[in-house]
N, C-alpha and C positions, 0 to 999 in steps of 0.2 A: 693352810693345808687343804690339800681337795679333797672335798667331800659327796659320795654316792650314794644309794641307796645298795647298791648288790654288790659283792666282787666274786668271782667266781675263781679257783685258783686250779688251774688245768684244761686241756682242750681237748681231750677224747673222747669215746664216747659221752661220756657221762658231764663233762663240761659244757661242753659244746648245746647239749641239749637242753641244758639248766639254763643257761644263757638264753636261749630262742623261748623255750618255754617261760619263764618269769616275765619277760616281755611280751609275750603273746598276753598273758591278762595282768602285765604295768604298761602299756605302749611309752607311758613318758616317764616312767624310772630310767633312772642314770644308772648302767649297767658297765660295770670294766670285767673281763678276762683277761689275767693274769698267763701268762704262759713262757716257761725257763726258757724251753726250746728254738729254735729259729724258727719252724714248722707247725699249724695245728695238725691234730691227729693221734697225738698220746705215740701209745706204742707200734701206729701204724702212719707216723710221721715219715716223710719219703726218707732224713737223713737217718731211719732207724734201720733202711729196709735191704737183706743182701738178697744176692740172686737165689731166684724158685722159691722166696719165702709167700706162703699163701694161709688164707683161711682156713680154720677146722670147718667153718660152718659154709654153706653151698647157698648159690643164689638162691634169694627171695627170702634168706634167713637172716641176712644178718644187713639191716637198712632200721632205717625209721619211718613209722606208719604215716607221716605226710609227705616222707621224701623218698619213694621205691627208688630201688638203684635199677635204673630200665637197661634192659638184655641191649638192647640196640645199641644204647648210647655208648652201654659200657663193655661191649663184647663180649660179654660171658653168658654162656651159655645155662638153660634153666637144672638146675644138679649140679652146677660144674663148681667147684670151688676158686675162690675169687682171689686173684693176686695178689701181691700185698702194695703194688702203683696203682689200684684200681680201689681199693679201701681210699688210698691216700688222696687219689682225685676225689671221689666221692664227698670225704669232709672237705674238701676247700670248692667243692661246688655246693654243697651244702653252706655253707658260709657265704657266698655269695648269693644262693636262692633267696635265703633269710636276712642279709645283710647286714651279718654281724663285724664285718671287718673293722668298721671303726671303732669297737669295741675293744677287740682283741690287740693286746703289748704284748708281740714276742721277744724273746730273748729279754726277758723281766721275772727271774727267780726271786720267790716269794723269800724274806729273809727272816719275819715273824708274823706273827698275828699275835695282837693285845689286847683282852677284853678287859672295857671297859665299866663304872661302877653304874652307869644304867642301858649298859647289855648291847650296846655296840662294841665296833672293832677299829681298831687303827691298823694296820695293813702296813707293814715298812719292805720295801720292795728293790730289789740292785738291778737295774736296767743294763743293759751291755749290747755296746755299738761301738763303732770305728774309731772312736775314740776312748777315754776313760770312764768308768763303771759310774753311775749316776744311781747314788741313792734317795730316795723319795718314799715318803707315811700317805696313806691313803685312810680318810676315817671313812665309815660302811657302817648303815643300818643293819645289812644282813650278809653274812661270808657263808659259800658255797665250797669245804675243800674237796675236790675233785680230783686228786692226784693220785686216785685207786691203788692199785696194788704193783702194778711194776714201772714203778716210778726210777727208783734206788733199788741198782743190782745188789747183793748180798755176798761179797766177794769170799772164801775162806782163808787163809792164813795158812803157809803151808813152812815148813822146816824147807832151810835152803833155799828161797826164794829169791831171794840175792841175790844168789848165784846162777840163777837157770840161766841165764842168756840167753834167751828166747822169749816169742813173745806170752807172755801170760793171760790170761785177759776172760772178763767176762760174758756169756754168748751176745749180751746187749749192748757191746762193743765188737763184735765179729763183725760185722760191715766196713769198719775201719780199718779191720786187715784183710779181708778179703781183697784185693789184688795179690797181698802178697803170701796169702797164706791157698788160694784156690791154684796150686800149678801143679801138674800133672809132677809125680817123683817127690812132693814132699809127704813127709808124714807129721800127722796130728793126733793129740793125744784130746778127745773128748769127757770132759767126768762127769759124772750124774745123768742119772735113769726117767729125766722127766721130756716132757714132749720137745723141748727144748733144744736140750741132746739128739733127737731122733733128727731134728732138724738140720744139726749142726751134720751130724755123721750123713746123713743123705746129701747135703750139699757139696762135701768135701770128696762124699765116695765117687759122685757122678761126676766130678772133674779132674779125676785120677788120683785121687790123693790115697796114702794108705791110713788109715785109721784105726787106730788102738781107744777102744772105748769103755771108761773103765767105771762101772758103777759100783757102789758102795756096796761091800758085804755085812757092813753094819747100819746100812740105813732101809730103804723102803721095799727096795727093790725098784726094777721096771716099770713103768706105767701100763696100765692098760690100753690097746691099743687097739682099733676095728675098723674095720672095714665101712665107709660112708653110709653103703645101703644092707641096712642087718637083716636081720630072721630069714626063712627059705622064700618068703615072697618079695626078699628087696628090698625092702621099704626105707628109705631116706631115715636113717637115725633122727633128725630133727623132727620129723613129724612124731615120732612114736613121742618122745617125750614130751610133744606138746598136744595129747591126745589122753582128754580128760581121764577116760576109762583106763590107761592104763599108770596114772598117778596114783590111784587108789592103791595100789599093790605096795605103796612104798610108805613106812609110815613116816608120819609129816607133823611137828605139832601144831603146826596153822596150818595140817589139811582143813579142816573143819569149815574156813572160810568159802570154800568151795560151793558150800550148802547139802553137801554129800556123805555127812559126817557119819551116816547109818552103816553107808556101805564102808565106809573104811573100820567102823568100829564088827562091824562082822567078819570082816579080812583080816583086823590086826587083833581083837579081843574072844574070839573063837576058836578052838581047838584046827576046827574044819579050814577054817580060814587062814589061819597061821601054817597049814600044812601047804593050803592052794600057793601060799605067798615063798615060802620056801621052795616048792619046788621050781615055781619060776625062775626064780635068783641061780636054783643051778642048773637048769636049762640055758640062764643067759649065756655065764661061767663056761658054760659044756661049747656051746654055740661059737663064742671068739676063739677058744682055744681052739676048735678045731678048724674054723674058715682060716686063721692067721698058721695052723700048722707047722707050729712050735716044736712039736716031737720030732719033725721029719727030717731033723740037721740035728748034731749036737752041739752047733753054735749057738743058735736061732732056739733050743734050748732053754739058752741060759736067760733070753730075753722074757720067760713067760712068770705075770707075774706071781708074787708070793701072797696073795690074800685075793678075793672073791672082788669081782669086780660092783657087788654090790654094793662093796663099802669105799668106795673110790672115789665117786664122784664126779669131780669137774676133773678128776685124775685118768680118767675114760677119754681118752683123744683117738685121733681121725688121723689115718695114713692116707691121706688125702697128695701124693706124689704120682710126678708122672709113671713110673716102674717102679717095679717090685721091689719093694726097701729088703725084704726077705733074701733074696739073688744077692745082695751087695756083700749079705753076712753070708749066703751060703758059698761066693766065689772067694772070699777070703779079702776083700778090700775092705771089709767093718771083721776088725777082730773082739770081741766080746772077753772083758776082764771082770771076773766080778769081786774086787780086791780092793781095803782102801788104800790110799796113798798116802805113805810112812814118810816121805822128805821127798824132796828135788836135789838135780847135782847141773850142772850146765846141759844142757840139753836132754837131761834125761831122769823120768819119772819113776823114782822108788817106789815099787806094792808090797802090798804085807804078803805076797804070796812069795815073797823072792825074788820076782821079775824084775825087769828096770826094761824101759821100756825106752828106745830112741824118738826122741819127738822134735819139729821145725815148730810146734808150737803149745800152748796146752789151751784147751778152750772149756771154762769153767761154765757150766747149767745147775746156777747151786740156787737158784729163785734171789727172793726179793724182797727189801726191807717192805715191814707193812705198815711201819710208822708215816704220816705225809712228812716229805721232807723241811719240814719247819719249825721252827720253836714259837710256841705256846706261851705267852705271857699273860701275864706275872705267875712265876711259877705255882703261886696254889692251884690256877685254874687246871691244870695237868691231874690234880685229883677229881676235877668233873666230868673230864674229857671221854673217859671208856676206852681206849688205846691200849691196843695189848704192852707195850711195855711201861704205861702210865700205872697209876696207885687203882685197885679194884677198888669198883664204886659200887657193888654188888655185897652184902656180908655172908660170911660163910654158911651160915644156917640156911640162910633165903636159897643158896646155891645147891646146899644138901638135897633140900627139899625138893628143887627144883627136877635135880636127878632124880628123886625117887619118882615124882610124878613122871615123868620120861617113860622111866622101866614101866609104871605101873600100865600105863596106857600102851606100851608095845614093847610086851614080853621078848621078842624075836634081839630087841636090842641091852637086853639085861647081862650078856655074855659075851662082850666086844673080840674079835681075835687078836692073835699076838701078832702083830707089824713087824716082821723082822725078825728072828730066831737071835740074832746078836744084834739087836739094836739100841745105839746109843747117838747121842746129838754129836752132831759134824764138829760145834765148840760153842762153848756156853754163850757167844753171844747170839749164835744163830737163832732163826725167828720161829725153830719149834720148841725153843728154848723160854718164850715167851709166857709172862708167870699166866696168862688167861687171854680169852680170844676179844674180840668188840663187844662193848659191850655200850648197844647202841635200841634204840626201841624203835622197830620195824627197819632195824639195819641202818638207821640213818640219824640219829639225833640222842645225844645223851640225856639220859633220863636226868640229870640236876638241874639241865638248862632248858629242857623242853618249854618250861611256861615263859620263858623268856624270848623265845620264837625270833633269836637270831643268828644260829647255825646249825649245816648240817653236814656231814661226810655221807658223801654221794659217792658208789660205787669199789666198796666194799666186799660184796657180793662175787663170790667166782661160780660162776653159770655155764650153762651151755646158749646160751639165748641172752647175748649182754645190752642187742641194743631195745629188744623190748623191756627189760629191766629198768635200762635208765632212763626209757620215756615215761616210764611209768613212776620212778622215782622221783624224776625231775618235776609231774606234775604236782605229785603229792608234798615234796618240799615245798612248791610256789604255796601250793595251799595252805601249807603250815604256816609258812610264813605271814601269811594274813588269816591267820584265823579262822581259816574256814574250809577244815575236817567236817565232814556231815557226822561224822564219831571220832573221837579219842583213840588211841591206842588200848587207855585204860579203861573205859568205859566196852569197847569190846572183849576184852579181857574178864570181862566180871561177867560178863552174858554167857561168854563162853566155859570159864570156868565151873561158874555155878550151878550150870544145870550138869556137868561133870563130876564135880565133888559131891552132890548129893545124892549120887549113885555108888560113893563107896562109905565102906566100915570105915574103913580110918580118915578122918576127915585133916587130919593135923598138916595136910601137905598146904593146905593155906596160909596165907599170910595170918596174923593174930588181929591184925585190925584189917578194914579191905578199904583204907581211904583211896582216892584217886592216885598217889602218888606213891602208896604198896600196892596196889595193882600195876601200875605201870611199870614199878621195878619188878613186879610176879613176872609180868609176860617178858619183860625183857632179860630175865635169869630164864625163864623157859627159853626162849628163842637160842638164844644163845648159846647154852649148854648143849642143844641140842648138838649141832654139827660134830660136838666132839663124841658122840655118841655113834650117828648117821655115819658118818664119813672117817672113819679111826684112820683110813687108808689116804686120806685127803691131806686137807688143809683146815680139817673144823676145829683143831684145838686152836686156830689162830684168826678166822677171819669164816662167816658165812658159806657153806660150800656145798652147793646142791646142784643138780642137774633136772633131774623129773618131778626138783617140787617147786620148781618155776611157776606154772600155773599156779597155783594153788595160793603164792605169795604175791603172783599178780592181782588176783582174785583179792587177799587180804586188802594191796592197796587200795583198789576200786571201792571196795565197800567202806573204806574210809572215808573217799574225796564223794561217797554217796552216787559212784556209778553203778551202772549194769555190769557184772562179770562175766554173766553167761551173755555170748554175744552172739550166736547162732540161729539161725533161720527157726529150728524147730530141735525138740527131744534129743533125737537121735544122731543127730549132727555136731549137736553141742557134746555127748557122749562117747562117739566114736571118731569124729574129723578134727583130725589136727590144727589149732591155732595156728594162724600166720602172722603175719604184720598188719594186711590189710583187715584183719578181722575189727583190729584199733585204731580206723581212722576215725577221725572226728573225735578224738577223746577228748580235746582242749575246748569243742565248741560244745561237745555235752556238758562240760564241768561248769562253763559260761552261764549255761542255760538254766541247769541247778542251780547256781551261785543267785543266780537274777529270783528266783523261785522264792529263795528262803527269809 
């Protein structure tokens, strides 16, 4: 059997970088990436990608700190958002910068992973080529799963399915019909209200197609949606969230790492302050609804959404289109339903409104299983794992608590709003159906296995800033992996805790004993529960889901692997200037440097 030291399973961001970084400080580790696909690149693989599909985020935002995507080489201009052929170059020149090619197996879908009785993995893998499918066990000191969040579409099950004669299909299969679903005179029925959908319905409206788009009246509603550059002075939404001074407005329960923790406890545990923090959130609120000008049609109406976009999250997307997506609904080529859908018949779509709706095709934006697509051996290890639909590893009281410490430290979040006036799950097995969210310590490693330091689920996390995320992920796994955290999870956990809990009356929200391994489960029931608090409007009852408290969790990383977080010239720069990528170059030869120190 062959035997590695790494396997990494996935090639997107978050793969791809786990792989060059683990190598950067193993040079002679035997390293395989794993990948089902024909292509690297995850979900911005060329064979994923149809026409006008582009970036939320705009040059200079979305690269890795040793590999800028240069305006020159790649044609895109600095604000402009970035195509979705020019992501795809990007990883496969990225791959050859760092020469990871012999590394990476495509078209080699992972078909388990087996841990073993001293804490490796054996890897059993289905290869497929020109020939017939070749199975092969790979044993690995350390597994990387990698295969984030839109891995496996989430298809629904609908009455009369059988019957529609047309094509049905998930949006993450739309490229596959797109020849024959993009011609002028047909019509397409779009369902669900996530960025997804907007994608679909602007691609079909601007090559004549008529579009019926039919979002749930029992589910979230529309997403939130804005304009690239917000507030009355323009300002690139990307910068704002990545600008220290104004994360503090959003409570975070690892704000604190930041070193800032005064000012946020004056913003979130003051009367004064909790009024200053309120009235921003409906300033934002006021601010999108009126630049996107929702009232001014009563189609374009129905798009605006049902809950505050404060509580949305990574649900907050970017009409980053060449034309006004708003004209498509206001001429009548995007018709807007907001009804669910009772059954199918051949060709045509049953609503609970009464409609039936003639359609050439129906194209489903229902999200994404958040399980990685592989089974887990020997089934006990499924209860160490943290996976929202695996056994909780967490116990109920420790969770209780965890909530109450949430509210206690930021009151603004003790009164969640209601998501949906009638809302109910699309069908028990969908993934907000999920009995609890990850439950992982610093979003990446299960708290049963942690001292065992031989895997980690890497990009988990839905952000607005995914490739600094996963640099900073990926360094912090390598470090894990050998031991050499400058702190624990758990050990800052009790630092942080302790000088908190000694400030209130009721002390009972601790654990009863505070060994290292109830403290690592404390912070990781705090972390955790959080997003379902944060984000009601999101994805936090199921997986990590932040935008503006990016920093702040970068920041936790850092001070783990023992870096600098504030990485700014002076005070005021680090307070008011927005993070970029290149703020974190050098992070792998600082960590080097430290490593060599200690």
């Amino acid at each position: 059997m062959e035997s590695v030291d790494l396997i990494v399973i996935g090639s997107g961001w978050h793969g791809l970088v786990s792989a060059k970084t683990y190598l950067d400080l193993n040079p002679s580790a035997r390293v395989v990436l794993l990948e089902a696909e024909p292509y690297v690149g995850g979900v911005w693989a060329k064979h994923r990608l149809y026409k006008g599909l582009k970036t939320n985020n705009t040059m200079g935002y979305y690269e890795f700190s040793d590999f800028p995507m240069d305006k020159s080489a790649y044609g895109v201009k600095t604000g402009g958002h970035i195509p979705g052929h020019i992501v795809s170059r990007y990883f496969e020149d990225y791959v050859e910068q760092f020469k990871l090619a012999d590394m990476i197996r495509l078209n080699c879908k992972v078909d388990s992973a087996e841990h073993q009785v001293d804490g490796t993995w054996i890897v059993t893998a289905i290869q497929r080529g020109k020939e017939a499918p070749v199975t092969s066990s790979i044993a690995t000191q350390k597994l990387i799963v990698a295969t984030g969040l839109t891995s496996e579409p989430y298809m629904p099950k609908f009455d009369g399915h059988d019957a529609f004669e047309a094509p049905l299909l998930h949006c993450r299969y739309f490229v596959d019909f797109e020849n024959e679903i993009l011609q002028a005179g047909k019509r397409v029925t779009v369902f669900g209200g996530t960025k997804s959908a907007w994608d679909v319905a602007y691609a079909c409206a601007t090559s004549g197609v008529q579009v019926d788009w039919v979002i749930r009246e029992s589910g979230h509603g529309p997403v939130w949606m804005t304009f690239p550059h917000a507030t009355p002075f323009k300002i690139c939404l990307e910068k704002l969230l990545m600008t220290r001074f104004l994360t503090w407005f959003s409570p975070c329960i690892w704000g604190d790492a930041d070193g800032y923790g005064w000012v946020r406890r004056l913003l979130h545990k003051t009367w004064v302050g909790r009024q200053l923090v309120d009235t921003l959130r409906q300033m934002q609120n006021s601010h999108f609804i009126r630049l996107n000008g929702y009232d001014k049609h009563h189609q374009t109406q129905l798009l605006k959404p049902w809950h505050l976009s404060y509580h949305a999250a990574s649900s907050v997307s970017i009409l980053n289109y060449p034309t006004d997506f708003f004209e498509q609904v206001k001429n009548g080529n995007i018709r807007i339903h907001i009804a669910d859908i009772i059954k199918l018949s051949p060709h045509t779509v049953h609503l609970s409104t009464g409609n039936s709706l003639l359609t050439d095709a129906l194209v489903c934006s229902t999200g994404w299983k958040s399980t990685p697509p592989l089974k887990f051996l020997p089934e006990i290890i499924n209860s160490k794992l943290g996976l929202p639909w695996s056994p909780e590893i967490l116990n109920k009281e420790l969770l209780e608590k965890a909530t109450e410490e949430i509210k206690y430290r930021f009151p603004i979040l003790r009164s969640p709003p209601q998501v949906g006036a009638n809302y109910k799950l699309l069908s028990k097995d969908a993934e907000a159906a999920a009995p609890h969210p990850f439950r992982l310590t610093r979003f990446l490693v299960p708290p049963p296995l942690f001292k065992e330091h031989s895997i980690a689920f890497i990009g988990t996390t839905q952000t607005g800033c995914t490739a600094l995320i996963a640099q900073t992920q990926a360094l912090w796994v390598a470090a894990f992996f050998a031991d050499q955290l400058s702190s624990t999870p758990a050990a800052t956990t009790d630092r942080i805790h302790s000088s908190l809990i000694s400030k209130r009356l009721d002390k009972s929200a601790a654990p009863a004993s505070w060994d290292e391994s109830s403290a690592m489960e404390w912070e990781t029931a705090l972390h955790t529960e959080f997003s379902k608090w944060r984000s009601p409007a999101g994805f936090g009852n199921r997986n990590p889901d932040f935008m503006i408290d990016a920093l702040p969790y970068i920041d936790l990383l850092l001070k783990d692997l023992g870096l600098n977080s504030h990485r700014k010239k002076d005070p005021l720069r680090e307070i008011f200037a927005p993070y970029t990528a290149k703020d974190y170059r050098g992070l792998i030869e600082e960590f080097k440097t430290t490593r060599a120190r200690r």
